[in-house]
N, C-alpha and C positions, 0 to 999 in steps of 0.2 A: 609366662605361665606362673601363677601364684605357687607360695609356697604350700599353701594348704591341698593343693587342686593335683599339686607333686607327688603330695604325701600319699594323698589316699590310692591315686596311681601304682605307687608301689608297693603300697600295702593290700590291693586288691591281685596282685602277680603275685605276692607273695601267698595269700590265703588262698589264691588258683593252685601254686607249684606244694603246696601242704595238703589241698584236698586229690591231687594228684598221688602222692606222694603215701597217701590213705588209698585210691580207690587201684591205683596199677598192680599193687600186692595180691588185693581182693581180688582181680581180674585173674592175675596169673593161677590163683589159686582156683579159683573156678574152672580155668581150665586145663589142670592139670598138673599143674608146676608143683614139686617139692613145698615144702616148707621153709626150708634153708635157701632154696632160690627165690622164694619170695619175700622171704628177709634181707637177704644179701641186697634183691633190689632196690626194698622199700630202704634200706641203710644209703645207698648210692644215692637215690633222690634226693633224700635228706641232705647228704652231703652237699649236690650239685646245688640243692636249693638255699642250703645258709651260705656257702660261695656268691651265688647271684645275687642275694639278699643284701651280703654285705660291699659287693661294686656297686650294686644301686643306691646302698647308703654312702658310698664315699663319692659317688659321680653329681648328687644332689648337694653335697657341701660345700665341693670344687665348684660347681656350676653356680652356687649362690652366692657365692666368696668373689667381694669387685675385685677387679683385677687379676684375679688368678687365672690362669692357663685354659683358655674354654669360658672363662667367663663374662659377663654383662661389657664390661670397658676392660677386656684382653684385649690386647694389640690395639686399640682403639686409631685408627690410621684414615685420614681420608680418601676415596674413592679412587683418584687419582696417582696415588703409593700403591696401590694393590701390586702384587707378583704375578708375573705371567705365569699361566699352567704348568706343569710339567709336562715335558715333550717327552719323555720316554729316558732309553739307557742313554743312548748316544746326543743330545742335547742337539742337535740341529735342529733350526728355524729359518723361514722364510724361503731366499731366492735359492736354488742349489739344491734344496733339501735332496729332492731325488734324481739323481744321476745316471738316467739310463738304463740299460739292463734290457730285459728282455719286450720292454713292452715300448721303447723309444723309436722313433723315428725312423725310421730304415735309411740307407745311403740311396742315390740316387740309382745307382749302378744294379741295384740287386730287384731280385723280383719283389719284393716286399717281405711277405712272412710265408711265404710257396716254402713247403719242404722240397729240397735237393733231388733230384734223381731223376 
């Protein structure tokens, strides 16, 4: 994705989370809310919104930046080296994996899965 094409991307989230940021106040007040609760909000969006503004600016410099962590030639590794998934807490794969338990095979001897009685 161009750098230009980034740009305007986040600068139109941004001009959405500011006209937000203007119209949630208005709303509140319309219907009912305090004065001070609809400051107190419209201060909170604010906030939340120069927060997001400014990970969006640093995930665009990281992301443009060769070789840095997430970027264009990060790890640059051919197909072949890739990592297998992660399999969860306990790390087992393949043969083994599941051991029985309630849902395995029955002994010859028993009725199958018949409740007792």
């Amino acid at each position: 994705m161009p750098a230009s094409r980034t740009e305007d991307s986040v600068t139109d989230v941004v001009r959405w989370a500011a006209f937000s940021c203007v119209l949630v106040p208005v709303v509140l007040l319309w219907y009912g809310t305090s004065l001070g609760g609809a400051t107190g909000t419209a201060l909170g969006l604010a906030a939340v919104t120069a927060v997001c503004r400014a990970l969006l600016r640093r995930s665009e410099r990281c992301a443009t930046r060769p070789g840095a962590a997430g970027g264009p030639e990060a790890g640059a590794r051919p197909e072949t080296a890739r990592t297998p998934p992660h399999r969860g807490r306990h790390q087992r794969t393949g043969a083994g994996t599941h051991r029985g338990g309630r849902h395995s095979v029955p002994p010859a001897h028993t009725g199958g899965n018949t409740p007792v009685g």
